[in-house]
Each structure stands twice: as structure tokens, then as C-alpha cells.
C-alpha positions in Angstrom: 69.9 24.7 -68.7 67.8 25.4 -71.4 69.9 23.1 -74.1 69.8 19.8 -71.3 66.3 19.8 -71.1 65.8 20.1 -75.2 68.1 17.1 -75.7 66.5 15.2 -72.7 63.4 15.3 -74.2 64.7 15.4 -77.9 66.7 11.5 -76.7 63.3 10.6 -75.5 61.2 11.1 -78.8 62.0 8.0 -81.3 63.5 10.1 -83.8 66.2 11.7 -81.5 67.0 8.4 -79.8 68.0 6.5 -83.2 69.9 9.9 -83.9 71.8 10.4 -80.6 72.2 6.2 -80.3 73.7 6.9 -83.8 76.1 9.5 -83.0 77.6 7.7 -79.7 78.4 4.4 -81.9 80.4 6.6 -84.3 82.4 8.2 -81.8 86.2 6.6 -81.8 86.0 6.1 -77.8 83.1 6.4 -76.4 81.1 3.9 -79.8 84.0 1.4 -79.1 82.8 0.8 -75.6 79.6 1.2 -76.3 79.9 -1.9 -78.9 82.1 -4.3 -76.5 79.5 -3.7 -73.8 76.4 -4.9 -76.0 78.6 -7.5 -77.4 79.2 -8.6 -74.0 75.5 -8.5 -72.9 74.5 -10.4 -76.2 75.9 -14.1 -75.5 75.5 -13.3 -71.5 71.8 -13.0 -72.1 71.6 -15.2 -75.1 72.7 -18.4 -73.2 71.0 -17.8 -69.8 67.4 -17.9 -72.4 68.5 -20.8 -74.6 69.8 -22.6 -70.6 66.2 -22.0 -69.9 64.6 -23.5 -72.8 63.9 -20.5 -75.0 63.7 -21.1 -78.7 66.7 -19.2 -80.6 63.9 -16.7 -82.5 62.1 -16.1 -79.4 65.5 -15.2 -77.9 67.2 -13.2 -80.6 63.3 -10.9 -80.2 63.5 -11.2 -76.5 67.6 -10.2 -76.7 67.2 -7.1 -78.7 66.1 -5.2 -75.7 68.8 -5.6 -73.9 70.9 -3.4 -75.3 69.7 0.0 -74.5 70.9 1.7 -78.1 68.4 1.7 -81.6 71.1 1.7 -83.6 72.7 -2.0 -81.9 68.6 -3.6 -81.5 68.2 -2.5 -85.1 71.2 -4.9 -86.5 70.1 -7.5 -84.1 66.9 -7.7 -85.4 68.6 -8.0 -88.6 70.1 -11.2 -87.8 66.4 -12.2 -86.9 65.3 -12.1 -90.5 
């Protein structure tokens, strides 16, 4: 019981959510879905901003949130620069 609530609140500090985000896209299975599933969200989201009128910067920074893992936002924001 002890363990779940350390890595619950470890996941919720910055550090330990770039770490465990890490981890999970580096696993064979569970990091492959993990990366089709952002990949999926990415154009999904993408196209309904741009169909709105967003400008492509404002949508790649408004995108990146999207995701729900550091470690896919962080080579989003890449593409950014």
C-alpha cells in the first residue's frame, strides 16, 4: 500500500513524471501504443486548430498538451524550434 502511494505522488512531482513517462515509451508493448496513440491525437488535434484558423506555431504550443506524456510534449516542442 505503502509503494502505490510513493509512486503516486513520486509520478506527480516533475522529476518522477519525465522519469516514469520515460520508462513507459521504452517498454516494447506498452511504449508502442503509447506512441501510436499520441501520434494519432497529434494530426486529430492539429487539423481541427488549423480548421479553426489557428496559426501553425500557436498550434504546435497549443498541441503539446495534448498528449499526456513529458517525454512525447518534449520532442513536440522540438519541432517548434
Amino acid at each position: 500500500m505503502g509503494g502505490i502511494i510513493f509512486l503516486s505522488r513520486y509520478y506527480d512531482s516533475k522529476s518522477g513524471r519525465i522519469t516514469c513517462d520515460t520508462i513507459i515509451i521504452k517498454l516494447t508493448l506498452f511504449g508502442s501504443l503509447v506512441q501510436k496513440n499520441s501520434l494519432a491525437r497529434f494530426p486529430r488535434t492539429i487539423s481541427t486548430l488549423l480548421g479553426c484558423g489557428v496559426g501553425i506555431l500557436d498550434c504546435l504550443e497549443l498541441c503539446f498538451h495534448v498528449f499526456g506524456n513529458v517525454f512525447v510534449e518534449k520532442a513536440i516542442l522540438r519541432l517548434k524550434l
